[in-house]
N, C-alpha and C positions, 0 to 999 in steps of 0.2 A: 524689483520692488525697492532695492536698496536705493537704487539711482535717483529714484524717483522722489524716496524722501527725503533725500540730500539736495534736490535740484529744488524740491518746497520748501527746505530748512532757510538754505540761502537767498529765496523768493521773499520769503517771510523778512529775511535778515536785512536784506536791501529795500524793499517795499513796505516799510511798519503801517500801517492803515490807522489813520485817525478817528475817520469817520466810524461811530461802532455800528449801526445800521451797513457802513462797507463790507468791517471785517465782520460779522454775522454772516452775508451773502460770499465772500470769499471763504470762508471757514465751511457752509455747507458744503458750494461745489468742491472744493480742495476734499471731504469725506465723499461726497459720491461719485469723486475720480476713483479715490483709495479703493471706494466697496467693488464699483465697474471693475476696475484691476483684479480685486480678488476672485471676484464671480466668474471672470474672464479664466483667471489662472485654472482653475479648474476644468479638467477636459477630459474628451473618453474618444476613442477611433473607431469609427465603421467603416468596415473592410468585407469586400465580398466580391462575387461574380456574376453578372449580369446573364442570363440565358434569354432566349426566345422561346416559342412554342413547339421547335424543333429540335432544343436543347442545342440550340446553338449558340456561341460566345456573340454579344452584341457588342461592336465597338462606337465609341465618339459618343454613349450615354451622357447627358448631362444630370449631374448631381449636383444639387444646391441646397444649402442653407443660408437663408437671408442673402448678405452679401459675397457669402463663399462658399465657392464649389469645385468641382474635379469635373474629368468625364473618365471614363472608363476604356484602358487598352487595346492591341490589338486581339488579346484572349479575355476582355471582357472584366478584365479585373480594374477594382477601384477600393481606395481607401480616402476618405475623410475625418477631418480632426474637428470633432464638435463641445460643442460648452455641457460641462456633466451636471450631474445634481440638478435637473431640471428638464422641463418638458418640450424639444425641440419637436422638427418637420422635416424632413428632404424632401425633395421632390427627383423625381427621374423623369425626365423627359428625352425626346427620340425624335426627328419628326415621321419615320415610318414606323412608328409602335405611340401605342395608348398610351398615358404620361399613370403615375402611380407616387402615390403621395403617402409614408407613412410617417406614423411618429415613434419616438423615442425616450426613453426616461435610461439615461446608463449613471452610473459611478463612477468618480473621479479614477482615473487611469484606466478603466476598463477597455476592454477590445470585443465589441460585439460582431459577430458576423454574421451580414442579413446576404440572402442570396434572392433575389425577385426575380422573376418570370415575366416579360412583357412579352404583350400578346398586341395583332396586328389587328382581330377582326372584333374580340369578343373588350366590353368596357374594362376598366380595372378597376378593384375598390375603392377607394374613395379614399378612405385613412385605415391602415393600419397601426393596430395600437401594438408598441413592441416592449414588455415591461422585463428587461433579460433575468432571468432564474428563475422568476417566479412558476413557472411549470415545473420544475424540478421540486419545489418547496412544497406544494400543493402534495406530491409525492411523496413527503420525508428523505428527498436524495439531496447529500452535498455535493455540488461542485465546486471540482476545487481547478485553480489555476496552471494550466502547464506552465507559462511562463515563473512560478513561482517552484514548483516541481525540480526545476530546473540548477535555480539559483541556490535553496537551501541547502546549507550546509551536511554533510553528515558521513557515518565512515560507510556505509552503504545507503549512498544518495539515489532517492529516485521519487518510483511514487509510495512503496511502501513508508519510506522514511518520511513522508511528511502526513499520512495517513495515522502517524504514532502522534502525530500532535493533536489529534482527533480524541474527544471526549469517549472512553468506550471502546479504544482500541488499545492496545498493549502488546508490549514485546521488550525481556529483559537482555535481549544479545544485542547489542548493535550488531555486530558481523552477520545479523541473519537478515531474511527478507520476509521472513515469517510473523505472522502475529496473530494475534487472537482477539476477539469481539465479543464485548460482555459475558466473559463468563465460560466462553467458547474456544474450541482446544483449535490449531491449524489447519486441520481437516476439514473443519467445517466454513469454510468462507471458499465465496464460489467467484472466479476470475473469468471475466468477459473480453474478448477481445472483437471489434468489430461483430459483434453478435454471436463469435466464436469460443465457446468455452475453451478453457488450454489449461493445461496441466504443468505440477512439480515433479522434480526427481521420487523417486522412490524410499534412497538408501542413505537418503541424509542424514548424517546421524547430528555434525557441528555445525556452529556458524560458520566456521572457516572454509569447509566445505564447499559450502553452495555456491558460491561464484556469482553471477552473473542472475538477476530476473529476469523472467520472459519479458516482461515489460517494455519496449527501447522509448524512454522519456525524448527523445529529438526525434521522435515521429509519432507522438500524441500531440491529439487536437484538443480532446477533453476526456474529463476525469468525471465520474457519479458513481458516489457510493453512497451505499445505504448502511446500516446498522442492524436492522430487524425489522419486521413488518412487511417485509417487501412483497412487491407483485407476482401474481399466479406466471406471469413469461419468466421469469427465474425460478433459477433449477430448484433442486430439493437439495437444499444444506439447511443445516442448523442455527450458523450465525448471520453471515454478513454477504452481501452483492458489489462487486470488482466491477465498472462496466468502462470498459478504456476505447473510443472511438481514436482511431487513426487519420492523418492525414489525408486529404485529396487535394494534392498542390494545385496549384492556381499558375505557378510560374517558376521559374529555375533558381534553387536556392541551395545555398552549401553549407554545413553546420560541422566546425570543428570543436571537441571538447577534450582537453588533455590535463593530466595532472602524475602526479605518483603513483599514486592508484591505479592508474590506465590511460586509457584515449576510448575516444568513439566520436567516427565520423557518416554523417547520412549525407546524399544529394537526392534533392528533388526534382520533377520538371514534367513538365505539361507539352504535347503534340501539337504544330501549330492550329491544327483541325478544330484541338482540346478534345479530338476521343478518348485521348490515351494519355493516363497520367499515370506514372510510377516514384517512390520513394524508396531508397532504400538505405538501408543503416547496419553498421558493423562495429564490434564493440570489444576490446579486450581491458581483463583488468587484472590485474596482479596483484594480491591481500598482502607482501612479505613487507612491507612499512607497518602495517597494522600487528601482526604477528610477528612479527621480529623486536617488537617493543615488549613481547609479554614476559614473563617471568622464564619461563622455561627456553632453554636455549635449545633451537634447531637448524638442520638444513631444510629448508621449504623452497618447495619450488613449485609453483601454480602456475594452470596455464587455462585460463576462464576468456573463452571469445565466442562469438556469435554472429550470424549475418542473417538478417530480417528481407522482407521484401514486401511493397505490397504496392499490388497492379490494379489500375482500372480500365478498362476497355466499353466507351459505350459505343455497342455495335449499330442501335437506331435511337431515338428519345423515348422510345421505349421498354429497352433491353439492354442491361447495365451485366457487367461480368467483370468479377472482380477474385484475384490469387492473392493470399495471404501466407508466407513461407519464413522456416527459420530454420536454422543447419545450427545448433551450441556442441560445442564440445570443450567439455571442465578436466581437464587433468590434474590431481593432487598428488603429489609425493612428499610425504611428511617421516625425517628422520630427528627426534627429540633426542639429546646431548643430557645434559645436565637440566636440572630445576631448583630453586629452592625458593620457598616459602615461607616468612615470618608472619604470627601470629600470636593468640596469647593475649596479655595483658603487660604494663606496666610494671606492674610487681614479677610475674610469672611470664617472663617470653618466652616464646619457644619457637621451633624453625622443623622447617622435614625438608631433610636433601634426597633427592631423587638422581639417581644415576640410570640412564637406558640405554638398550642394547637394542637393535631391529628398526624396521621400519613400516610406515604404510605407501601404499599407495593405490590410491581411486579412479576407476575413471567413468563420465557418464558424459555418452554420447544422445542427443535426442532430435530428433528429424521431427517436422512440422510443417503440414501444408494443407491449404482447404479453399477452395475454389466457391464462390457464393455468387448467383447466377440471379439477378433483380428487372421481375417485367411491370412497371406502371401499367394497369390497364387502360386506366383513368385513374381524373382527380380522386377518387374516393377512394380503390381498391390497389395494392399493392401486392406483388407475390415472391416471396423469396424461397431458394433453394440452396441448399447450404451440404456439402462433402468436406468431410475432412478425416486427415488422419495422423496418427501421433505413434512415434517409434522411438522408445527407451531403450540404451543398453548401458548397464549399469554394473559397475564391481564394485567388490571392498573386498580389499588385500591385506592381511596386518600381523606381522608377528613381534611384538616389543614386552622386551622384559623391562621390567621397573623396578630396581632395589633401594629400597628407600630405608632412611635411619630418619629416628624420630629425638628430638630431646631438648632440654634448658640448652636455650643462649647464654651466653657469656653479654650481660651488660654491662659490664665496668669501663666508665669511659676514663681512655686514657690506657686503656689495657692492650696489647698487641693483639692479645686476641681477641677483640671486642665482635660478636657479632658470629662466634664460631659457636657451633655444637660444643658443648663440654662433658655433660652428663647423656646417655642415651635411654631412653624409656620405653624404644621399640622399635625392631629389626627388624626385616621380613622382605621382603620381593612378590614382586605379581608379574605372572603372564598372561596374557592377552593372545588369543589367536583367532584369524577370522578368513571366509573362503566364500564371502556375499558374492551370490552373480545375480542378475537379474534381467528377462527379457520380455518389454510390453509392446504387445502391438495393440492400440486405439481406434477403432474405425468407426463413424459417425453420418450418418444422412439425415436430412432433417428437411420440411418444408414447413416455412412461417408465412401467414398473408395476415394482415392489418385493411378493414375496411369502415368506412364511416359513414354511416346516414344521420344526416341531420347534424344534431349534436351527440350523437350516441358514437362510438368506439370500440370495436371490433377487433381481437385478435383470437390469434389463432397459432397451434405447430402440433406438428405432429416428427416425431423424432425417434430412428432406430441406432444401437451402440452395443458395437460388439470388444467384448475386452479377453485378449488372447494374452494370460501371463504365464511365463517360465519363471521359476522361481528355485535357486537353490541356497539356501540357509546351514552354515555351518560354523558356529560363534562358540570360544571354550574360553575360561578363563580360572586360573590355577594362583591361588594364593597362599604363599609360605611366610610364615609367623615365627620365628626364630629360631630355625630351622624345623620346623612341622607344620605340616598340610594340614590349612582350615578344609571342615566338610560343608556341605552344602549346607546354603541356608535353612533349610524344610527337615534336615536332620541333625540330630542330639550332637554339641558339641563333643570332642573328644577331650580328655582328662588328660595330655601328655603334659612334663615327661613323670606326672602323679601314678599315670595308669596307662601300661603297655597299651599300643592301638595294634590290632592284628587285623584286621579288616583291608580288605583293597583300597589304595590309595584313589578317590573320587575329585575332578575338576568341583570349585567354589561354584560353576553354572555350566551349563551343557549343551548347544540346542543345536538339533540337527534335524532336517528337513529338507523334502525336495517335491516340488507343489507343479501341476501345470494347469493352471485353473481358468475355465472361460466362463466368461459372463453374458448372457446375451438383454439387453433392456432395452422395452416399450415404453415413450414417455409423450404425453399428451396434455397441452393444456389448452384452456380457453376465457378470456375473459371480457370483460366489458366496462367501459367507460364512460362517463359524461360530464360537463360542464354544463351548471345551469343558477339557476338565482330559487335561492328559499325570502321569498318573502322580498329584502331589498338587500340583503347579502347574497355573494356570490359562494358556491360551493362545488365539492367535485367527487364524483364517486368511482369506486370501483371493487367491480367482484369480480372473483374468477376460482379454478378450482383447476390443480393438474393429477395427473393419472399415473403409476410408475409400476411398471411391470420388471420385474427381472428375473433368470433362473441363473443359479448356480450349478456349472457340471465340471468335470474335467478325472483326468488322469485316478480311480480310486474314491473318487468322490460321488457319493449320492446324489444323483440331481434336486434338486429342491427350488420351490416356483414361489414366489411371493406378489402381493401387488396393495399399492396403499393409495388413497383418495386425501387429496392437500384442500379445503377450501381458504380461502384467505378474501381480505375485504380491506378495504379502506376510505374514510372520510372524513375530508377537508370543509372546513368554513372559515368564509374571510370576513367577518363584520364589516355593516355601514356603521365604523364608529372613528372616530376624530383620530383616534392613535390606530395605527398600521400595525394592525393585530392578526393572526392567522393561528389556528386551533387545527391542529388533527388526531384523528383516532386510527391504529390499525391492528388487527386482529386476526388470527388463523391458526390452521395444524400446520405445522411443518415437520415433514420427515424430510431423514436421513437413511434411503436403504445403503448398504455397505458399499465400500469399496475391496479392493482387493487388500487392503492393509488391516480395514477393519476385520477383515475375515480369518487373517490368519492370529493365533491365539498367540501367547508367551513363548511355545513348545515349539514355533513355527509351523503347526497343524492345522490345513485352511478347515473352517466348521460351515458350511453351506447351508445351515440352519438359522443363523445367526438374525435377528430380525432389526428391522429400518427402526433407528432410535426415533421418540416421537416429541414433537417439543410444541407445547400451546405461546402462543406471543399474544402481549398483550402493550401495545405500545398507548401513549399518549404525550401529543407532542405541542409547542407553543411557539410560534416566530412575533418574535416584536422587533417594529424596525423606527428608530427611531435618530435624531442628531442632535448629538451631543457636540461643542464645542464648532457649530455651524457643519459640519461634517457627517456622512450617515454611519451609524450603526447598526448593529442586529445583534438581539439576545436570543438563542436559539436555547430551548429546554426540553428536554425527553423524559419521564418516567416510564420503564420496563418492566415487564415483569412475566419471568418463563416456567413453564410447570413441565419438566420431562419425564418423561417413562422409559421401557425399555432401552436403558441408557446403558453403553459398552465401557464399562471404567477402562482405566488406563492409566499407565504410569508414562512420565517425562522424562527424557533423559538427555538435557543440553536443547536439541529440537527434534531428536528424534522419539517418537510416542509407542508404545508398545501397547496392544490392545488384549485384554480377557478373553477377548470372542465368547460372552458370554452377556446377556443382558437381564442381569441379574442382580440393577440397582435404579435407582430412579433421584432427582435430584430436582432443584428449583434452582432460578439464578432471580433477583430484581435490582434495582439501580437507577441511580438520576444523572441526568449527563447537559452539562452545561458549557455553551459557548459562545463568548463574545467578541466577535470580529468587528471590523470596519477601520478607519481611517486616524487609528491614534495619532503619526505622523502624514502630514496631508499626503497624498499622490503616492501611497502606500497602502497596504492592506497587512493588519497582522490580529492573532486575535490570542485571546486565552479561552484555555479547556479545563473544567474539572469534571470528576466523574467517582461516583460510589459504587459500589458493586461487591452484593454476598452470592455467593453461591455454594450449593451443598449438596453433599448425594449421599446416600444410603444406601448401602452393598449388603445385601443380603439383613436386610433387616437388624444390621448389629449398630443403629445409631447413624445419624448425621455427623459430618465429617467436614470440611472444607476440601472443594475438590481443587485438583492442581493447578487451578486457572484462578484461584477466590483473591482477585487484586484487588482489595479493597479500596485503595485512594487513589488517585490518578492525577497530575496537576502537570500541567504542557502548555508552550507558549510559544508561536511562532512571533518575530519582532524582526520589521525592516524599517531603517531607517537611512538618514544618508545626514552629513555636512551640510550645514545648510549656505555657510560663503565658499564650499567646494561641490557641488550638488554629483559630480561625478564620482564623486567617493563615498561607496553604499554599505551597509551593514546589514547582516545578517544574522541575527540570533536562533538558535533553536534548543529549548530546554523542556528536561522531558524528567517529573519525579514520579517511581513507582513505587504502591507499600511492598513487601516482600511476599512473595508466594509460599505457597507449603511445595516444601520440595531439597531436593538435596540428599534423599536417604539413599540408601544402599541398594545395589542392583536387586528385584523382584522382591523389594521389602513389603512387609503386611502396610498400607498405608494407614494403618488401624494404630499400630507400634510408632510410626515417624510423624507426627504433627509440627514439628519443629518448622520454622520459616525460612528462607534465604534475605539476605539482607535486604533494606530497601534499595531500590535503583535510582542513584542519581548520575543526571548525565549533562553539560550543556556545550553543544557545537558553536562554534564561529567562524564566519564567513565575512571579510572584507574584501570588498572587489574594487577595482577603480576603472571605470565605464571609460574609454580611447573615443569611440564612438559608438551609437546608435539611432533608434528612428528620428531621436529628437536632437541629434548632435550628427550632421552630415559634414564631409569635406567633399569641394568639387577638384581640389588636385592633390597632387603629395602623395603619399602612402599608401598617407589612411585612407582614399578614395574608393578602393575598391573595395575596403567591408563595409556594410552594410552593419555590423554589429564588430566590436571587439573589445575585450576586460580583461584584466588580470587581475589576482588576489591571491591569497592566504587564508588556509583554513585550518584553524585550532580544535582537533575532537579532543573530549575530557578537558574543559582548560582549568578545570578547576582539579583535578588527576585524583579523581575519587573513584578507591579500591570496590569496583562492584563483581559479584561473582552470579554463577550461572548453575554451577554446580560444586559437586564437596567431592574428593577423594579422601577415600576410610581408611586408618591404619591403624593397627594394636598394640593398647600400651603392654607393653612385658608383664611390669607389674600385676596390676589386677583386669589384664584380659579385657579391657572396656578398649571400643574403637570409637576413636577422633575422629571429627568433620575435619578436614583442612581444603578451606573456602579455593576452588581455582579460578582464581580473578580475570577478568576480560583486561582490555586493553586500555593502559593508561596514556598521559596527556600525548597526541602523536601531533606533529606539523607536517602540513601538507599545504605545495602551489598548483594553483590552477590557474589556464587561461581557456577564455571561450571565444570562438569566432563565427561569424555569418560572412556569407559571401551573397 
C-alpha cells in the first residue's frame, strides 16, 4: 500500500492536470483503486478435504472463485485464499461428481474449514449458505482460536490461560491451570476432550505442582466453551463446559515449540488410502525459571512430561474407530533454603526470615485411554460408542520444619545494616508432616446417537462409571511460639509461661484417614433441537433433561443410593432488524452429585450421605455484531443469575479445596459479563472483557457471607498487533486485573471469624515474536524452504513486577499474642525465549 502511494504521489507530481473536469475523473479512479486495494487486502482461507460417497479422498477437484481457484490433492486436500468481510461463492467441480456451489461470509484472517461430500448419482444442493460461528452463538458457546491459544503469551500458556481473558472466568495463580466460572470453585467446570470427559490430579495442593494440562494446544482443532446455561449432553457440574475437538490431519505435518519453560513436539499424517490418520504429541516442561525467581530460596527439581496420541481408522464410510491415549508423569522435589519477606508500611517495615530444614517430594503418575467406535447409518442418524478409562497414582511426601523470626527492619539509608531484622516481635518454628498416597482407577462406557427428521434434532446417551478409589490421608502440623506448643485451633488457648500447661502436648491439626471407596453411576440424557422462523425471524430451540444415578459403597462404609433429574432449556432469536442483533435465554436445574473429594470431610472421613449440590441458572444473553472503523465487531453481553441449595462449603487453600461433606448451606451467585472482540488492528482479532460477580452463602443459618470465589470485578484484555513497515514483527499482550478474593485465613478457620481479602491481582504478559516464515511468507530455496512456519521471540510475564499473593502464612507476635498475615507472593517480572516451528 506504501508503494502504491508513492508511485501516485509522484504521478501526481509529474502529470499536474489542468483540466478540473480531468483531475475530478483521475481523483475518483486513483480513490477506487485505493478502496479495490483495501477491500482486496482483506482475506480469510478455506481449507478442507474433499470425500466422495465412499468417503473416499477425491483428487484434481476444481475450486473456484471468480478468477481464482486451486484443485484439490492427492488426499483430497485444498486450501483457498478468498476476499473476507463479504459474501463470496466456490464452486467444486469434478467431471465424474455433481458440481456443489456454496457461499461464504468469513472474517478478515479467519480459517474456515468446509469439508463437502460429492456425490456421483444423487444432485447437490444448489447453494450452501456458510455463515462460520454462528451455530455456536445461537448456543451461548465461545469459540475461541487455536491459532491464537497458541501464540499468547503466559507463564502457564495454553488453553486455560487464554480462557482467563474470558469475561466470568478467573484464577489468581498464574502457575495453575485451574480456574473458576462465575462464582464457581474448580471442581465444578466439566473438560471435554473429543466427546471424552478427562480428569485432574487428585492431590494438588500448589500451583507449582501441577505441571503440565491434559490439554496438548498443538493438536487442537477447536475450542467451545460455555459459561452456564449449557445443554442437557453435558455432564452434571455446576459451573462451566471445556469442549476441546482434536485434530484429523489431512497431511503430514511437524510442530516444534521450545522455550525455557520446556519444549513439545507433535507429528501428524494421513495413510495414502486416508483410512488412517494419526497425530501425536509429547510435551515436557520445567517451572524452575518461574520458581526460582520467587522470594524463598530452593532446590527444585521438576520433571512434568506427557505423550498424547490420537488415531483414526475408517474401516468402511460407514464405521469410523478412533483411540485417544495419554501416559503424564509430574515428578516434584521441593527443598526450600531460606526466605525472607518485607512488608509493613513506610513508617513501620518489617520483614519475617524463615530458615527450613526437610523436604518434599510428589509424584503423580496418570494413564489415559478410550477407544470411540462411530457407525453413520445414514444422512440423518449417527451412533457412537465410547470406552475409556483413567489411572491416577498419586503421593505427597513432606517433612519441612520452618523457623522463622519475625520483627522491625532497619530503614536507615546509608546504614550498614539497612534492611536487617533489628528488633524481634516473634519466634516460633512450624512443622509440617505429610504421608498422602492415593489410587484411582476411572472406568467409563457410554453410548451416544444424534438423529434428525426434518428440522427437529435428536440426541441421545446413555452412560455407566465406575470410580475405584484408595485413599490414605495422613497430614500433621505442629507449631512452636517461642518455645511453647500452640493447641489446636477448636481448643482454649494455653496461658504459658502465666500458667503451668500440664496437659499432653496436641499437633496445631491432625488428620488421619484411610478410605477405599467406590462409586458406581447411571447417567442418561436426552434432548431435542430445532431451527425454524417465528414470524420473519429466525430462532432456535432446545430442551432436554439428564438422569444421574449413583451409589456410594466401600471398605466401612454404609452403601447409600441417590439419583437427581436436570431439565435445562434454551432459546435463541435473531431479528429481521437492520442491526445484527441475536437475543438468548437459557435456563435449568443443575446438579452436582459428589465426587470422591466432595465426599471426604476436613477429618478425611468419606460421608456417603452427602447429597448432589443443586444450582438453578438463569442466563440471559445479547450478541450484536457490528463495524466499527469499516472492520467487524461484536459486543457480546450476558446477565446470570444462580440460586443453590444443598451447597458443600469449603475452604481454599493456594488450589487445593477442602470440603465439610456436609450440606448445610445454600448460597446465590449473579453477574454481567461483557466482551468486545473484533478487528481493533486490521488482520488481527483481540478483544476486552469485563465481568461483575456477588456471590454468597449461608452456613447454617448464621448469615451471608461472601464465599471463596466472590471476585467481584474482573477486567482482561487480549491485544495482537504487529509493525506496520515491519508486518513480520508481532505483539502480543495479555492483561488480566482481579478484585481480591476472601481468603488467606488460617488452616480450618471459622470462615465466619476471617472475612479479610487477598490483595487485588494485577498481571500483564508480553509476547513479541518476529515471523521468519509462514503461510503468507514462503521461500522456494535456502533454509528457510523447508518450514512451513518459523518465529522467534521473547516473553516478559509480570512486566510491570506487581507483588501479587495467593495466600498468607501466620506468625505470632511475642508481644501481645495476635498472628500476622505475611502475604506469600507469586512470581515476579521473569524473561523468557521461545521459538516455534512447522514443518
Amino acid at each position: 500500500m506504501r508503494e502504491i502511494i508513492l508511485l501516485l504521489k509522484r504521478y501526481f507530481t509529474e502529470n499536474k492536470p489542468t483540466d478540473p473536469l480531468r483531475a475530478k475523473h483521475l481523483l475518483t479512479s486513483t480513490l477506487f483503486f485505493i478502496l479495490c486495494h483495501i477491500s482486496f487486502g482483506q482475506t480469510a482461507t478455506i481449507k478442507g478435504i474433499i470425500l466422495n460417497e465412499n468417503n473416499l479422498p477425491v483428487e484434481q477437484v476444481n475450486i473456484k472463485h471468480k478468477n481464482d481457484g486451486t484443485t484439490t490433492n492427492k488426499n483430497g486436500f485444498y486450501s483457498i485464499t478468498v476476499p473476507a468481510n463479504q459474501d463470496i461463492s466456490l464452486v467444486f467441480t469434478h467431471l465424474s461428481y455433481k458440481s456443489i456451489e456454496s457461499s461464504f461470509h468469513l472474517k478478515n484472517g479467519e480459517t474456515y474449514e468446509f469439508n463437502p461430500v460429492m456425490n456421483s448419482t444423487i444432485e447437490q444442493i444448489a447453494t450452501v449458505v456458510i455463515n462460520s460461528g454462528l451455530r455456536k452463538e445461537v448456543q451461548g458457546i465461545v469459540t475461541l482460536d487455536p491459532e491464537a491459544i497458541r501464540k499468547i503469551p503466559g507463564a502457564n500458556a495454553g488453553v486455560e490461560n487464554l480462557l482467563l481473558t474470558l469475561p466470568g472466568v478467573s484464577n489468581n495463580n498464574e502457575l495453575s491451570t485451574q480456574y473458576s466460572v462465575r462464582g464457581g470453585n474448580y471442581d465444578e467446570n466439566l473438560v471435554y476432550v473429543n466427546g471424552i470427559e478427562v480428569y485432574r490430579p487428585f492431590l494438588i495442593r500448589s500451583g507449582q505442582q501441577e505441571g503440565l494440562s491434559f490439554v496438548n494446544t498443538d493438536m487442537v482443532k477447536n475450542v467451545d466453551f460455555s459459561a452456564g446455561g449449557f445443554q442437557a449432553k453435558y455432564g452434571d457440574k455446576l459451573s462451566s463446559v471445556l469442549d476441546i475437538t482434536y485434530k484429523n490431519p489431512y497431511q503430514f505435518e511437524a510442530n516444534v515449540d521450545a522455550s525455557l519453560l520446556g519444549a513439545s513436539v507433535s507429528v501428524e499424517n494421513v495413510s495414502k488410502d486416508s483410512k488412517f490418520s494419526a497425530i501425536v504429541g509429547a510435551r515436557y516442561r520445567d517451572n524452575s525459571l518461574l520458581v526460582d525467581a520467587k522470594e524463598t530460596e530452593t532446590n527444585y527439581k521438576p520433571v512434568f512430561g506427557d505423550i498424547q496420541a490420537y488415531f483414526t481408522y475408517k474401516f468402511t464410510d460407514k464405521f469410523h474407530l478412533s483411540f485417544l491415549g495419554n501416559a503424564s508423569l509430574n515428578k516434584y522435589s521441593y527443598e526450600p533454603e531460606t526466605r525472607q519477606t518485607n512488608f509493613g508500611t513506610l513508617t513501620e517495615p518489617m520483614a519475617l526470615l524463615v530458615f527450613y530444614d526437610g523436604q518434599e517430594k510428589d509424584q503423580y503418575q496418570t494413564l489415559f485411554g478410550a477407544f470411540k467406535g462411530t457407525y453413520f447409518a445414514n444422512d440423518d442418524l449417527t451412533l457412537h460408542l465410547i470406552a475409556s478409562t483413567y489411572h491416577t497414582q498419586e503421593q505427597e511426601h513432606f517433612d519441612i520444619l520452618a523457623q522463622y523470626r519475625l520483627g522491625e527492619v532497619n530503614a536507615n539509608i546509608g546504614d550498614e545494616d539497612l534492611g536487617e531484622v533489628e528488633y524481634s516481635e516473634g519466634i516460633g518454628s512450624q512443622l509440617t508432616h505429610g504421608r498422602n498416597d492415593l489410587d484411582a482407577l476411572i472406568t467409563n462406557i457410554e453410548h451416544k446417537g444424534n438423529f434428525n427428521i426434518e428440522e427437529h434434532h435428536l440426541e441421545w446417551s446413555l452412560k455407566y462409571t465406575n470410580e475405584d478409589i484408595r485413599d490414605r490421608l495422613v497430614e500433621w502440623e505442629s507449631i512452636d511460639s517461642a518455645g511453647f506448643a500452640i493447641r489446636p485451633a477448636n481448643k482454649p488457648a494455653n496461658e504459658q509461661p502465666y500458667i503451668p500447661y500440664t496437659e499432653p502436648l496436641e499437633p496445631y491439626t491432625n488428620v488421619r484417614a484411610t478410605n477405599h471407596t467406590t462409586i458406581n453411576r447411571f447417567q442418561a440424557y436426552g434432548q431435542w433441537s430445532k431451527r425454524g422462523q417465528l414470524g420473519p425471524h429466525e430462532v432456535w430451540y432446545n430442551a432436554g433433561v439428564r438422569v444421574h444415578n449413583w451409589t456410594v459403597s466401600g471398605d466401612g462404609i454404609t452403601s447409600n443410593t441417590q439419583t437427581v433429574f436436570s431439565p435445562r432449556g434454551q432459546f435463541t432469536i435473531k431479528p429481521d432488524w437492520e442491526k445484527d442483533m441475536l437475543f438468548r435465554v437459557a435456563t435449568g436445574l443443575y446438579y452436582q452429585p459428589p465426587f470422591y473429594r466432595e465426599l471426604r470431610d476436613r477429618f478425611g472421613v468419606v460421608q456417603p450421605e452427602v447429597k448432589a449440590q443443586k444450582s438453578f441458572h438463569l442466563v440471559l444473553g445479547n450478541d450484536y455484531s457490528f463495524k466499527m472503523w469499516d472492520r467487524p465487531f461484536k459486543l457480546t453481553t450476558e446477565a446470570y443469575y444462580k440460586k443453590l441449595t444443598d451447597v458443600n462449603p469449603y475452604t481454599v487453600e493456594n488450589v487445593r479445596i477442602r470440603y465439610r461433606a456436609d450440606n448445610n448451606a445454600e448460597a446465590y451467585a449473579y453477574g454481567l459479563d461483557l466482551r468486545l472482540n473484533g478487528e481493533f488492528v486490521p488482520g488481527t482479532e483481540s478483544w476486552f472483557s469485563f465481568g461483575y460477580l456477588k456471590t454468597e452463602e449461608n452456613i447454617d443459618d448464621r448469615g451471608y457471607i461472601p464465599r471463596p470465589t466472590d471476585q467481584r470485578l474482573k477486567f482482561a484484555a487480549l491485544f495482537q498487533d504487529y509493525v506496520p513497515n515491519v508486518p513480520s514483527l508481532k505483539m502480543y499482550l495479555n492483561l488480566v486485573y482481579n478484585t481480591g478474593v476472601p481468603g488467606g485465613s488460617p488452616s480450618y478457620a471459622d470462615p465466619y471469624d476471617y472475612q479479610s481479602r487477598l490483595p487485588d491481582y494485577k498481571r500483564a504478559d508480553l509476547g513479541i515474536q518476529y515471523v521468519v516464515t509462514d503461510r503468507n511468507k514462503q521461500f522456494d530455496q535456502g533454509w528457510r524452504k523447508v518450514f512451513k512456519e518459523l518465529s522467534f521471540g521473547i516473553e516478559i510475564f509480570n512486566i510491570f513486577d506487581v507483588q501479587n499473593s495467593i495466600t498468607n502464612t501466620w506468625v505470632r507476635d511475642v508481644t501481645n499474642k495476635r498472628q500476622i498475615a505475611i502475604p506469600n507472593y507469586l512470581t515476579p517480572r521473569v524473561f523468557n525465549v521461545r521459538t516455534t516451528m512447522k514443518f
